[in-house]
N, CA, C and O atoms as a CHARMM CRD file, in Angstrom:
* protein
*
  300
    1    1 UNK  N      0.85600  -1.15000   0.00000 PROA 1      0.00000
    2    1 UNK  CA     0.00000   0.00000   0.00000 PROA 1      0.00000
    3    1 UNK  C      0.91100   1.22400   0.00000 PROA 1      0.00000
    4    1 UNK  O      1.95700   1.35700   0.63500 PROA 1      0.00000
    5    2 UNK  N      0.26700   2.18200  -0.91000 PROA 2      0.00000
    6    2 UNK  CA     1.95700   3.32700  -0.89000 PROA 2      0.00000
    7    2 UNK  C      1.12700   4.03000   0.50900 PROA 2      0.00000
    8    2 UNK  O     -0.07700   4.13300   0.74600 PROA 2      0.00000
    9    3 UNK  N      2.33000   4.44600   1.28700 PROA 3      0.00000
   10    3 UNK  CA     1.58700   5.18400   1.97200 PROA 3      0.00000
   11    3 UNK  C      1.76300   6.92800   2.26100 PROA 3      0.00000
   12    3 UNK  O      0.97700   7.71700   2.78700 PROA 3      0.00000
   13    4 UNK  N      2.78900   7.08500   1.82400 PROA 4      0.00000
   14    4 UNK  CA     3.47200   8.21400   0.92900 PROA 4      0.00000
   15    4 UNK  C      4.55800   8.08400  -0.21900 PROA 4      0.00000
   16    4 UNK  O      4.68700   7.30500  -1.16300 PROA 4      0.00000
   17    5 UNK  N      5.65100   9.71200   0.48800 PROA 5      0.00000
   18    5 UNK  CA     7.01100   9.26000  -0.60600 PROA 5      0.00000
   19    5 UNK  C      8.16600   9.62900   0.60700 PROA 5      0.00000
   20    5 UNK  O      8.04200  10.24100   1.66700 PROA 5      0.00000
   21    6 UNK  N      9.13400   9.09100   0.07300 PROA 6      0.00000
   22    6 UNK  CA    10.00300   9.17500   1.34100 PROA 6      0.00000
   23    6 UNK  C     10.91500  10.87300   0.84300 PROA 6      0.00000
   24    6 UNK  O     11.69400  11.04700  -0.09500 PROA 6      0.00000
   25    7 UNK  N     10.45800  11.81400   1.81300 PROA 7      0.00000
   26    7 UNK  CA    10.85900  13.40400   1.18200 PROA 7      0.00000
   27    7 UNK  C     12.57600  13.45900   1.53700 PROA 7      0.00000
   28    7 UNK  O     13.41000  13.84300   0.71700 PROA 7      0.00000
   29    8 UNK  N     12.90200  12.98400   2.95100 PROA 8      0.00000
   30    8 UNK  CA    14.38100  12.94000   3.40200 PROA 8      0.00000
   31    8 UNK  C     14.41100  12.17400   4.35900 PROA 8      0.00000
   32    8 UNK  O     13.42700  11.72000   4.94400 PROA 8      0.00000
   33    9 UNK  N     16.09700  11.86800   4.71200 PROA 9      0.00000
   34    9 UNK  CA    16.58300  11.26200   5.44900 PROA 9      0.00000
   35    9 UNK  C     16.92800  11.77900   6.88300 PROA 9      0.00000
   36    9 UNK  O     17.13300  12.99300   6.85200 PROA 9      0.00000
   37   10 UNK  N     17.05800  11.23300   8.13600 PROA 10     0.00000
   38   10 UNK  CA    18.17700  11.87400   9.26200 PROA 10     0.00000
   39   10 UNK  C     19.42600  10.93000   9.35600 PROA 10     0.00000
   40   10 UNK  O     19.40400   9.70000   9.39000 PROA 10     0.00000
   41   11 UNK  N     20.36100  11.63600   9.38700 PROA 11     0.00000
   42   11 UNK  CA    21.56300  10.46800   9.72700 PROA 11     0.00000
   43   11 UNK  C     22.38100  11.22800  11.34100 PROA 11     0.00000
   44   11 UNK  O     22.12600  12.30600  11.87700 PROA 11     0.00000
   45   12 UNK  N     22.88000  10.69900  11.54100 PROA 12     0.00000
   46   12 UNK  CA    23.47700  10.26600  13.00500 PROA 12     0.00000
   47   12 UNK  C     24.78000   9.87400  12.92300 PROA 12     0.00000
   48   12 UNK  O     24.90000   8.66300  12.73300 PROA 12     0.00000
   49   13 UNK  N     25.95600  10.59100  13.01500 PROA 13     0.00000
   50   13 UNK  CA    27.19100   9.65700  12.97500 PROA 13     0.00000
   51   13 UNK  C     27.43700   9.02500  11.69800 PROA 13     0.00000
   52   13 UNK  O     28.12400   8.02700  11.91700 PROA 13     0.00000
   53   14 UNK  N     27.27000   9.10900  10.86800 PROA 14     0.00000
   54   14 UNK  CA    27.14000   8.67100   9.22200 PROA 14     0.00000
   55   14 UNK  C     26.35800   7.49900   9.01400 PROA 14     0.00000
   56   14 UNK  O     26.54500   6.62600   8.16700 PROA 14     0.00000
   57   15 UNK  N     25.55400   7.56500   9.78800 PROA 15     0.00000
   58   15 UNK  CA    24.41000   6.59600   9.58900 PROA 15     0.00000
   59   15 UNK  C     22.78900   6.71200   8.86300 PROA 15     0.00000
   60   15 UNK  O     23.00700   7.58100   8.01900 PROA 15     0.00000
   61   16 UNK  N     22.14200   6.54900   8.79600 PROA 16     0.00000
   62   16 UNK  CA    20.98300   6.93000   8.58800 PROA 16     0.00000
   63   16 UNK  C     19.94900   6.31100   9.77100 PROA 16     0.00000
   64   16 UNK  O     19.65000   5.12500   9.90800 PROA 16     0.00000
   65   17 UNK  N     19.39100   7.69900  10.76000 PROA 17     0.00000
   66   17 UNK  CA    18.74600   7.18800  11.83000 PROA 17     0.00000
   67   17 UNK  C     16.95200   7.14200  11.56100 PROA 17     0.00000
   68   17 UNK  O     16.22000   6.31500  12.10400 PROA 17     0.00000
   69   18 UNK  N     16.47500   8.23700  10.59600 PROA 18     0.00000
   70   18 UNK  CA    15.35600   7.90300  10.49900 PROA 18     0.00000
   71   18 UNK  C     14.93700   8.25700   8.85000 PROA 18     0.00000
   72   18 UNK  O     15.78500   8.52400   7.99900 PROA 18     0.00000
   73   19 UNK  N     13.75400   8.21100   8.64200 PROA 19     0.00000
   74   19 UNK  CA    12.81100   8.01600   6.96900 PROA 19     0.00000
   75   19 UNK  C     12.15600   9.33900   7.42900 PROA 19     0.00000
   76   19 UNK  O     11.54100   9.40300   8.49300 PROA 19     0.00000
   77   20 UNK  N     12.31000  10.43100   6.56500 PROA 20     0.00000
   78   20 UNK  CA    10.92700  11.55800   6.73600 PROA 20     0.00000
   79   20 UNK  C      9.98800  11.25600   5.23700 PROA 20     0.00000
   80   20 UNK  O     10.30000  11.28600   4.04600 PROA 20     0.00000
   81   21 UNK  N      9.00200  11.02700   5.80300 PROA 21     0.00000
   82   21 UNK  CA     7.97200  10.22300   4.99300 PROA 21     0.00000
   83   21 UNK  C      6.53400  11.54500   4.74500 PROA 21     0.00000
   84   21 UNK  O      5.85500  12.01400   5.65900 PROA 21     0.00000
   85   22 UNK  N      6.41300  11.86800   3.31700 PROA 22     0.00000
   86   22 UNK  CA     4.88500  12.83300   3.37500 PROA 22     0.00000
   87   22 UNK  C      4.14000  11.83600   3.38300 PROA 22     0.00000
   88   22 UNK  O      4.67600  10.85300   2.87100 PROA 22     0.00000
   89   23 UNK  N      3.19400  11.68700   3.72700 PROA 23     0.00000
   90   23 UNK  CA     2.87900  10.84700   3.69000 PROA 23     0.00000
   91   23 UNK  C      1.36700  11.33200   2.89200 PROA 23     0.00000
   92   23 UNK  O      0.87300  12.45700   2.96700 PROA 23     0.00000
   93   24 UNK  N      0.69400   9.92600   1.97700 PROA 24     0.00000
   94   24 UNK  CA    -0.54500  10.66600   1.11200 PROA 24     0.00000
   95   24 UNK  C     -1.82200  10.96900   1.57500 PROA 24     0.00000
   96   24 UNK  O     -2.41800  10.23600   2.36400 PROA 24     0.00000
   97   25 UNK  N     -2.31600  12.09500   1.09500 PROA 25     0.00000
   98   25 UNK  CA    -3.54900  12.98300   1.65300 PROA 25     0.00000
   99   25 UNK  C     -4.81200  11.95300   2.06300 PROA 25     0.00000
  100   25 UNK  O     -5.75200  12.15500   2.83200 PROA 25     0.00000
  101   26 UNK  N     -4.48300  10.79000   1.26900 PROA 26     0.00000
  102   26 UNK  CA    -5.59300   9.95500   1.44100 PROA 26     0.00000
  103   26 UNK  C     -5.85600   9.15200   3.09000 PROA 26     0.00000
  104   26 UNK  O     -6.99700   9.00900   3.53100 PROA 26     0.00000
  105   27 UNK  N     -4.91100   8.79800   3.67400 PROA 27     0.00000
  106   27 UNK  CA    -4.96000   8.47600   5.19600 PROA 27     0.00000
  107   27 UNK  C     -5.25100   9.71000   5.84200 PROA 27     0.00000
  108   27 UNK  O     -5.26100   9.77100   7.07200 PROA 27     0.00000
  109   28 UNK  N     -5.44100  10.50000   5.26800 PROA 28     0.00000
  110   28 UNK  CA    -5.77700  11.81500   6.48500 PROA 28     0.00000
  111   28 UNK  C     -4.94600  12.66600   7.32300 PROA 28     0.00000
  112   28 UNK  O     -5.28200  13.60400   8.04700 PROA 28     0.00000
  113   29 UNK  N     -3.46200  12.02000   7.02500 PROA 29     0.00000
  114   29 UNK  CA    -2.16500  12.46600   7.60500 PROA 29     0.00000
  115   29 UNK  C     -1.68700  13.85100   6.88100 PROA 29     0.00000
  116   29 UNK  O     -1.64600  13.87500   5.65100 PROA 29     0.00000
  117   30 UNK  N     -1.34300  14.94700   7.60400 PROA 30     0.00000
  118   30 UNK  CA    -1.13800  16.53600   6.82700 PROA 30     0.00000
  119   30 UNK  C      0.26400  16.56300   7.34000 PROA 30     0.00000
  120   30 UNK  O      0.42700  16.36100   8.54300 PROA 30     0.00000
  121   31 UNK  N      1.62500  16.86100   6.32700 PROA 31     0.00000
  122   31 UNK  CA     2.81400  16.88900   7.13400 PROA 31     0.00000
  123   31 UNK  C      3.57300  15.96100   7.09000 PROA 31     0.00000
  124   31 UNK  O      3.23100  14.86900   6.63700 PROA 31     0.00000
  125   32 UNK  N      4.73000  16.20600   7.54300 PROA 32     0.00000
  126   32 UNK  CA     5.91300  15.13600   7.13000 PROA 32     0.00000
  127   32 UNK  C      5.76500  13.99500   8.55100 PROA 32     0.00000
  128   32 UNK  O      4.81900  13.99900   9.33900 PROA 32     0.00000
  129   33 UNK  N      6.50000  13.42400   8.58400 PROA 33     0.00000
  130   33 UNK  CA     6.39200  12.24900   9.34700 PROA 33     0.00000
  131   33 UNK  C      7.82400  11.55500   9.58000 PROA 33     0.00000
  132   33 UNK  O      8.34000  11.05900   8.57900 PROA 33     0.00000
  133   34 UNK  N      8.40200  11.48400  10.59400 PROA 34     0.00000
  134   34 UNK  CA     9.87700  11.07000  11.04400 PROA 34     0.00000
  135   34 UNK  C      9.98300   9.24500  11.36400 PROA 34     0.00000
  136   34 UNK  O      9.71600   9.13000  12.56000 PROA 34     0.00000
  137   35 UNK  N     10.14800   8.40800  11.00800 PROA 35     0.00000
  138   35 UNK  CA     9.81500   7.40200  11.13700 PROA 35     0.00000
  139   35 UNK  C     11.37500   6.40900  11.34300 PROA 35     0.00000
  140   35 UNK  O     12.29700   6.70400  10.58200 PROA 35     0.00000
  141   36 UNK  N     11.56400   5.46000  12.19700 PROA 36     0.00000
  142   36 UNK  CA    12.59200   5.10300  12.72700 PROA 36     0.00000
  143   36 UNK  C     13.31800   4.49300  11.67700 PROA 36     0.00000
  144   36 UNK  O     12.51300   3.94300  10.92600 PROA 36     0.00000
  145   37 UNK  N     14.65000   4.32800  11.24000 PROA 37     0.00000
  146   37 UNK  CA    15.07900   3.62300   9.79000 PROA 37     0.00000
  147   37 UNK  C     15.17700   2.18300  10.28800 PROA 37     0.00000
  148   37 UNK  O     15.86700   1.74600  11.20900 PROA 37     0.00000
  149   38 UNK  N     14.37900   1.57600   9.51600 PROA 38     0.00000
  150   38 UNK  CA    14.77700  -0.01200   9.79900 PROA 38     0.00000
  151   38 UNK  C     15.01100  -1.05300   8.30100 PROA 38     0.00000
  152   38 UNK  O     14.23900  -1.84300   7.75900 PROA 38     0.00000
  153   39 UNK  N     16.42900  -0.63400   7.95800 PROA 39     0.00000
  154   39 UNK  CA    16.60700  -1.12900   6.43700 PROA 39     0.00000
  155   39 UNK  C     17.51700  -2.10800   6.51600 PROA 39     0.00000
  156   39 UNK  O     17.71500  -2.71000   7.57200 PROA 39     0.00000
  157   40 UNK  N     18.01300  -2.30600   5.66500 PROA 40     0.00000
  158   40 UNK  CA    19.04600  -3.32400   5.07600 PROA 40     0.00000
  159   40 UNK  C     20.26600  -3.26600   6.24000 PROA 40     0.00000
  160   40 UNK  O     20.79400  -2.19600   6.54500 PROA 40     0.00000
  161   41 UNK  N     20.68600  -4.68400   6.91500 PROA 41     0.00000
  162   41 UNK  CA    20.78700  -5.65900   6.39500 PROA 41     0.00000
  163   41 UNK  C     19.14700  -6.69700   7.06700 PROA 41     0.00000
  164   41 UNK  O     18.80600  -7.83100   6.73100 PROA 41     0.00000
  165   42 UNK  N     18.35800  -5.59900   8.21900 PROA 42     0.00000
  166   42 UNK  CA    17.41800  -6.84200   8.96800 PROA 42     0.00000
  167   42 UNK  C     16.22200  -7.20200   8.13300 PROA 42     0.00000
  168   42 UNK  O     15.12600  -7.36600   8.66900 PROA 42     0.00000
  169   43 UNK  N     16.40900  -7.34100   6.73200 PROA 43     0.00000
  170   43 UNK  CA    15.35200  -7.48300   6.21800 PROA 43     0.00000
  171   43 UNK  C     13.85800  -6.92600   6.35100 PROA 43     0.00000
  172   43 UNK  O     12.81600  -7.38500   5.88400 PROA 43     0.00000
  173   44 UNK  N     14.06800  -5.85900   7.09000 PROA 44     0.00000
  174   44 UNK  CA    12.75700  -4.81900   6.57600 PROA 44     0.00000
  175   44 UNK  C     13.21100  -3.80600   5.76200 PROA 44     0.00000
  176   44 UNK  O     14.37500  -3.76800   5.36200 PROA 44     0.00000
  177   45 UNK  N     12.41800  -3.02200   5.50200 PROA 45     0.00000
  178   45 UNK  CA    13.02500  -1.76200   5.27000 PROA 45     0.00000
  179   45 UNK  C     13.19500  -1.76100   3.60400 PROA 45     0.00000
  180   45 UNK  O     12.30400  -2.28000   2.93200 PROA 45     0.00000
  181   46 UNK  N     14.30300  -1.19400   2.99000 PROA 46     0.00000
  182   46 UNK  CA    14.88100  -1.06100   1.79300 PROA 46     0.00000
  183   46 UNK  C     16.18100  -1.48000   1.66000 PROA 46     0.00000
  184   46 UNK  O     17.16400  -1.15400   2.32500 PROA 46     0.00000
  185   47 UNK  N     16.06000  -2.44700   0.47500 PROA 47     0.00000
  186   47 UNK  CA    17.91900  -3.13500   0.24600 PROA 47     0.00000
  187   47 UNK  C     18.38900  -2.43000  -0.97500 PROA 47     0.00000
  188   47 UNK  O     17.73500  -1.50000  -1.44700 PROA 47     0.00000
  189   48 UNK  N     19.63700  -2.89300  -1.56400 PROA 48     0.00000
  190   48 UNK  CA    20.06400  -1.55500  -2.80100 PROA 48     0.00000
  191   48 UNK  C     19.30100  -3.05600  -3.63800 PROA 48     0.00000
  192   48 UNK  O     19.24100  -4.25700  -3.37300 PROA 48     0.00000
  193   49 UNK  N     18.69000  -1.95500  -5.01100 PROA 49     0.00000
  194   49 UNK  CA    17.96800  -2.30600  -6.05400 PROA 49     0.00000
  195   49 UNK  C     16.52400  -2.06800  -5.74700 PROA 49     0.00000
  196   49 UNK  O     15.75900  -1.96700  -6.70600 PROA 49     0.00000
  197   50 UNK  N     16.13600  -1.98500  -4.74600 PROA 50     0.00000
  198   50 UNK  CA    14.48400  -1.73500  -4.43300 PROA 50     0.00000
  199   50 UNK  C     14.36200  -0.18900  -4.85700 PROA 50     0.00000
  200   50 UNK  O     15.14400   0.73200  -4.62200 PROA 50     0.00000
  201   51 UNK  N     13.06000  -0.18700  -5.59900 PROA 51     0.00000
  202   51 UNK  CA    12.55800   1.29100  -5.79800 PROA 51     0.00000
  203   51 UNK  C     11.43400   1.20300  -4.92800 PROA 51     0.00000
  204   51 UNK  O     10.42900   1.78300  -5.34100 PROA 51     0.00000
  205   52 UNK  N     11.34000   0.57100  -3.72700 PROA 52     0.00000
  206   52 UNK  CA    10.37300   0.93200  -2.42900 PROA 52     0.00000
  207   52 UNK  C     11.27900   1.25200  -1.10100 PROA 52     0.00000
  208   52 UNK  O     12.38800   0.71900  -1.13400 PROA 52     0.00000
  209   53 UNK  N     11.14000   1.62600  -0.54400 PROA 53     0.00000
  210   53 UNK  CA    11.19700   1.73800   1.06100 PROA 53     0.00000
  211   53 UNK  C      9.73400   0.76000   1.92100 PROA 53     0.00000
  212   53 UNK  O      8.79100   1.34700   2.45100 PROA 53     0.00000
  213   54 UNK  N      9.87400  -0.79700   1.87300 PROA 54     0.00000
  214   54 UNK  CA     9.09000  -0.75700   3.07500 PROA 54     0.00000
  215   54 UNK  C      9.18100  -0.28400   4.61500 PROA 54     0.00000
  216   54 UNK  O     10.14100  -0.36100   5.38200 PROA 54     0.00000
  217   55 UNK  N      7.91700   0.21700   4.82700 PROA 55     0.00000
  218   55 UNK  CA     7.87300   0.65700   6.56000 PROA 55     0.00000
  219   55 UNK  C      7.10100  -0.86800   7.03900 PROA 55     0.00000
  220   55 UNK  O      6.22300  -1.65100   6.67600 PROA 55     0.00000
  221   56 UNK  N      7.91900  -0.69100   7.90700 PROA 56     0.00000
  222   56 UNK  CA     6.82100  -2.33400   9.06900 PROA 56     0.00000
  223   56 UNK  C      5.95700  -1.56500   9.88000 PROA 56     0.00000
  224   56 UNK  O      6.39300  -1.47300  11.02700 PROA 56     0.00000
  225   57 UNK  N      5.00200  -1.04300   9.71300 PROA 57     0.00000
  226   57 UNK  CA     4.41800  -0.88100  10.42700 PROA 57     0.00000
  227   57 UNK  C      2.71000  -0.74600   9.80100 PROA 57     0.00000
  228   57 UNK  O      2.57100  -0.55100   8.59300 PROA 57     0.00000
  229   58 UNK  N      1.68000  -0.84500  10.54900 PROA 58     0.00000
  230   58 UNK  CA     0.32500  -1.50800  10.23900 PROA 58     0.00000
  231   58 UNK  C     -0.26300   0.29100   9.85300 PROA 58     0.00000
  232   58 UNK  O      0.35500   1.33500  10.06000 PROA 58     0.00000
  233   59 UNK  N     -1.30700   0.15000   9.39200 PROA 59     0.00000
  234   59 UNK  CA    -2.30900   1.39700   9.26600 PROA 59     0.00000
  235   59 UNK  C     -2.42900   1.80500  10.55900 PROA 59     0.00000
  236   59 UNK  O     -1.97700   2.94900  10.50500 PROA 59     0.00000
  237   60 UNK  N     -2.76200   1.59300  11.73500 PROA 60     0.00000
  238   60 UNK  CA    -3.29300   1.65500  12.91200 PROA 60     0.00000
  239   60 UNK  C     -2.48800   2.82400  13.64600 PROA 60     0.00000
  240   60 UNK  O     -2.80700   3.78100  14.35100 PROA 60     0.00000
  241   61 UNK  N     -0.85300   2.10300  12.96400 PROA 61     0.00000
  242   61 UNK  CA     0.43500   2.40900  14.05200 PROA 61     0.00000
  243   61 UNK  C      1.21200   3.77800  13.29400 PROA 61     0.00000
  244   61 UNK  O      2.12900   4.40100  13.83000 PROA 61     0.00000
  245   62 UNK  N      0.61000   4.10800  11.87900 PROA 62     0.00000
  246   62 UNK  CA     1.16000   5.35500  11.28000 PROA 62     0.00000
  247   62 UNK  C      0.35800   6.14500  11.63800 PROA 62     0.00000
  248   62 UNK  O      0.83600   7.25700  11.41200 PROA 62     0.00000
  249   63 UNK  N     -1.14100   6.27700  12.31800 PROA 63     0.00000
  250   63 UNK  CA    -1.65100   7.24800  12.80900 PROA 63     0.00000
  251   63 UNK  C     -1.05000   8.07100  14.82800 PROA 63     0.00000
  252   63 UNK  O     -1.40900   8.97300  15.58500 PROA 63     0.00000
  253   64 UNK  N     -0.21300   7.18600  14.78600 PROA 64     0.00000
  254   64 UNK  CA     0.30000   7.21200  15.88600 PROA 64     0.00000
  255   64 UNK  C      1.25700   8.57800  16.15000 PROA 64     0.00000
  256   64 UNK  O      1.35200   9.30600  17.13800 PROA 64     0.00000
  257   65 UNK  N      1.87500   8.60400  14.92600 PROA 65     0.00000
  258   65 UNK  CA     3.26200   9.49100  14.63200 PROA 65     0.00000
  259   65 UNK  C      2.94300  10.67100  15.01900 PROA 65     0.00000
  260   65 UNK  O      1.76800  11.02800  15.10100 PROA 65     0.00000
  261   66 UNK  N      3.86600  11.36700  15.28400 PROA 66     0.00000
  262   66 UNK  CA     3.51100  13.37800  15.48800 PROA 66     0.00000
  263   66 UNK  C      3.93700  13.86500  14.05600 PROA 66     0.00000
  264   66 UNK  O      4.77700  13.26500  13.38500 PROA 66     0.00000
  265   67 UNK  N      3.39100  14.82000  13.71100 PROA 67     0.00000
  266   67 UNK  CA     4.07500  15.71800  12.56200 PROA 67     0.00000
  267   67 UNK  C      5.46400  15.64900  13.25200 PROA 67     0.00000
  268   67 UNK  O      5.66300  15.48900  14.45600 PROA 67     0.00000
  269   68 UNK  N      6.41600  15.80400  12.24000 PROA 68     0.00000
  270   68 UNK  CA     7.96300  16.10300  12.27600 PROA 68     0.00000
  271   68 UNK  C      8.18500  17.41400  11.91200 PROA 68     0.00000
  272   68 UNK  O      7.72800  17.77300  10.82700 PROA 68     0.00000
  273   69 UNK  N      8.96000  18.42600  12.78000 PROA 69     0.00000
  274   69 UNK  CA     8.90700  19.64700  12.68000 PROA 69     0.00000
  275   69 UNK  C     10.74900  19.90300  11.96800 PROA 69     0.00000
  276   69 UNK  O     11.72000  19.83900  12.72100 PROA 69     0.00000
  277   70 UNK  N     10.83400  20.07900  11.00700 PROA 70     0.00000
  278   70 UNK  CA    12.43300  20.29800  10.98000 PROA 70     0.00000
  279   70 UNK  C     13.02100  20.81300  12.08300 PROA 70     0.00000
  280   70 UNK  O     13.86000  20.22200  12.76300 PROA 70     0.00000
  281   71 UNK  N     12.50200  22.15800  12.32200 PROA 71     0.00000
  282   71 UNK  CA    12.87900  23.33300  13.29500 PROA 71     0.00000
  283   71 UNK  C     12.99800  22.57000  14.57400 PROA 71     0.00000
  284   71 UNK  O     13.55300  23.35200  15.34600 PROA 71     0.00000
  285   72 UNK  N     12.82500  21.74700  15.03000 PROA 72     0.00000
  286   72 UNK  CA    13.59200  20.49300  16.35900 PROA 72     0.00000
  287   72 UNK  C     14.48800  19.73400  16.37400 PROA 72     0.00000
  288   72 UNK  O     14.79700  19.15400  17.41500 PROA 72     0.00000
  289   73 UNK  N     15.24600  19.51200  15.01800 PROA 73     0.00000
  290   73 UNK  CA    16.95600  19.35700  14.57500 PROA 73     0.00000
  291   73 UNK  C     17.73700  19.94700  15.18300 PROA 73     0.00000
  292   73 UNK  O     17.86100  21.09400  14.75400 PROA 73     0.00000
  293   74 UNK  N     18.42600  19.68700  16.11000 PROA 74     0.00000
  294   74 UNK  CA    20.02900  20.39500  16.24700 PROA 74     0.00000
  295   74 UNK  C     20.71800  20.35800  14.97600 PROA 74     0.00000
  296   74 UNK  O     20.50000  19.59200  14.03700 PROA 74     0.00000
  297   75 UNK  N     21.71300  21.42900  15.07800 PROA 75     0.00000
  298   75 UNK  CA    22.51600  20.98700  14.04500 PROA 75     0.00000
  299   75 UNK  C     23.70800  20.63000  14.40100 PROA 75     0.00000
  300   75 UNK  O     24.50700  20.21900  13.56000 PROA 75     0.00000
């Protein structure tokens, strides 16, 4: 199910710590969305060659999220 597009990344130490996800108008969600990175190698997520990003997580549990405010980044 798409459930947005993935707009940017956060990284951490040269890592990538989370997915900022718009997510689409159709769930009712307004705003970006910060979502924890859970990719390659634990088999969720996105491996190289995928043109998806799966998120593990249910319909239920993306209404959960807060808007993601950039302006709460340190730099």
């Amino acid at each position: 199910m798409n459930y947005g597009y993935v707009s940017d990344l956060i990284l951490q130490d040269g890592a990538v710590e989370a997915v900022v996800v718009q997510p689409n108008v159709a769930y009712g969600a307004v705003g970006y969305r910060a979502y924890p990175y859970y990719g390659y190698p634990d088999g969720a997520g996105w491996s190289a060659g995928s043109l998806y990003y799966d998120m593990p997580y249910r319909l239920e549990d993306i209404g959960e999220v807060e808007t993601f405010d950039y302006g709460d980044l340190s730099s």
